[in-house]
C-alpha positions in Angstrom: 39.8 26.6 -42.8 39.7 30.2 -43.5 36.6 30.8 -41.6 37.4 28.7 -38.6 40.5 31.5 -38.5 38.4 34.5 -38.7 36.3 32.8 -35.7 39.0 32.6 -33.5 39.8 36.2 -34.0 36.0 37.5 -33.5 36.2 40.2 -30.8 33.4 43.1 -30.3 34.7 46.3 -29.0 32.4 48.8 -27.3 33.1 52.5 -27.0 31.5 55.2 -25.1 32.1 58.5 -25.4 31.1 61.2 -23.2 30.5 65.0 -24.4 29.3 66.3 -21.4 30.0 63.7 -18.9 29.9 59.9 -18.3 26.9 57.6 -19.4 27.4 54.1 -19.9 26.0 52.5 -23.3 22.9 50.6 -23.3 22.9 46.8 -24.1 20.7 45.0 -26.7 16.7 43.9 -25.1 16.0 40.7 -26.6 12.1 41.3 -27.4 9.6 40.4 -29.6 10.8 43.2 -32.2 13.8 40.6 -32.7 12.3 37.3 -32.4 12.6 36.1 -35.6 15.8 36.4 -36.4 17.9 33.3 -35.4 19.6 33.4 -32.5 23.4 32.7 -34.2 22.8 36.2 -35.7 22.1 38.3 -32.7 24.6 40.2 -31.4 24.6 41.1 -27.6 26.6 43.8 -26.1 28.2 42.9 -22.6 26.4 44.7 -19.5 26.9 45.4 -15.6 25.2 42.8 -13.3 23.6 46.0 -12.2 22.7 47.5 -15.7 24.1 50.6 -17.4 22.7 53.1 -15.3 23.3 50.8 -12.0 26.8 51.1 -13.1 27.3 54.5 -13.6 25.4 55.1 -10.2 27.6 52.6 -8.4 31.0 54.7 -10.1 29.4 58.0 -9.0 28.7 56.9 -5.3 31.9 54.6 -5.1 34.8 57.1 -7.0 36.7 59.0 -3.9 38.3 62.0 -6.0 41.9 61.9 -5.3 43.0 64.9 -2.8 45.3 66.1 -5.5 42.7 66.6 -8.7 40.3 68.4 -5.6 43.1 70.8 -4.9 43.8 71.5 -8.4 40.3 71.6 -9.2 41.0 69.4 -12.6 38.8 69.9 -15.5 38.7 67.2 -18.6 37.6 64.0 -19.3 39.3 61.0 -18.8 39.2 57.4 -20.8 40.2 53.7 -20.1 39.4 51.0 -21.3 39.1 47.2 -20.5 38.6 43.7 -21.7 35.4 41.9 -20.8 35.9 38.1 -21.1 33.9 35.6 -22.2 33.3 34.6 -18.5 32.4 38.2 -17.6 35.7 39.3 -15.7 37.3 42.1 -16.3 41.3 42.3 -17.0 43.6 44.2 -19.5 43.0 47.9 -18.1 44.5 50.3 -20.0 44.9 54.5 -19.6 43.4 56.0 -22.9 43.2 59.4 -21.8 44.6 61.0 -18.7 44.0 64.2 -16.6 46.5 63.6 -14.3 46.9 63.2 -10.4 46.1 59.7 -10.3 42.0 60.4 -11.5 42.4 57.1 -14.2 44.4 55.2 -11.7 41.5 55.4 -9.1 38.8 54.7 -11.5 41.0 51.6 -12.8 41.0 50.1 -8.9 37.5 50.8 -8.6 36.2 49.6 -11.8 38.8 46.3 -10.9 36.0 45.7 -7.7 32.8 45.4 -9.8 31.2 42.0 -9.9 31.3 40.1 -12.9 29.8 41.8 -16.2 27.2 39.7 -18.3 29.6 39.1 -21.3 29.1 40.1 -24.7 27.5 37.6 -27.5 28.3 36.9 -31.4 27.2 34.5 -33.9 25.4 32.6 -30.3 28.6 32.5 -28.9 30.2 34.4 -26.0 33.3 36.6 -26.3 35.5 38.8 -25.5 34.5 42.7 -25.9 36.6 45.8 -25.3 35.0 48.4 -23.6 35.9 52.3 -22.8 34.8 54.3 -20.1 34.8 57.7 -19.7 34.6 59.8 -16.2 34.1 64.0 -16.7 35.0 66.5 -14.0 34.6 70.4 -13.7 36.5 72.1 -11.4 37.6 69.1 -9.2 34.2 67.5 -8.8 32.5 64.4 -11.0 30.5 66.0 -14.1 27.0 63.8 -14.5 25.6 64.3 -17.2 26.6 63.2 -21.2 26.0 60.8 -23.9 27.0 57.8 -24.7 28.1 56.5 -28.0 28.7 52.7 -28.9 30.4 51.5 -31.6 31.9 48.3 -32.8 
């Protein structure tokens, strides 16, 4: 009985963090360095339907800056994060780390329009995976390059 309860609570959480500006972590390649381990033991991390770097290409080209942050010519990085259900959507977006003028706010709505994301895998099973997502500027303007660190 004990196990079945610790199933019901299994949940991955994925983190990125960016040091010098956004990146998005890479998901496991099922390939023949793997293939002999059973399939209930591999864990997959949840992707874009585009891929990391699709992703992070389609933020870059789709974030409009807000007016205000421009102006002010912000400087920081900011952090949300988000569920990724077992289906793939995306729901429970939360403000981790905030610049100000309305910079998480805007990458919240955008990140809201992405298609569905390949969900994440335990123990052969899909579920649900945290995720946080970092976005860098300098002086009022998206700052592109970083790592990315994932963690569970």
């Amino acid at each position: 009985m004990r196990i079945s309860w610790i199933r019901k609570l299994s949940f991955m959480f994925i983190v990125s963090i960016s040091i010098l500006s956004q990146s998005v972590g890479q998901s496991l390649v099922l390939d023949d360095s793997i293939a002999d381990i059973p399939p209930h033991m591999i864990e997959i991390f949840p992707e874009p339907p585009y891929g990391t770097n699709g992703f992070k290409n389609w933020i870059v080209k789709n974030y409009k800056i807000p007016t205000a942050a421009k102006k002010a010519k912000v400087n920081g990085k900011l952090m949300i994060n988000f569920t990724i259900e077992k289906d793939g959507r995306l729901s429970n977006f939360q403000i981790t780390k905030d610049i100000g003028y309305q910079t998480a706010e805007t990458l919240i709505e955008l990140i809201k329009k992405s298609s569905p994301w390949k969900p994440g895998y335990q123990n052969g099973r899909a579920v649900k995976s945290g995720y946080t997502y970092p976005l860098s500027f300098s002086e009022g303007d998206l700052k592109l390059k970083s790592e990315a660190k994932r963690q569970r």
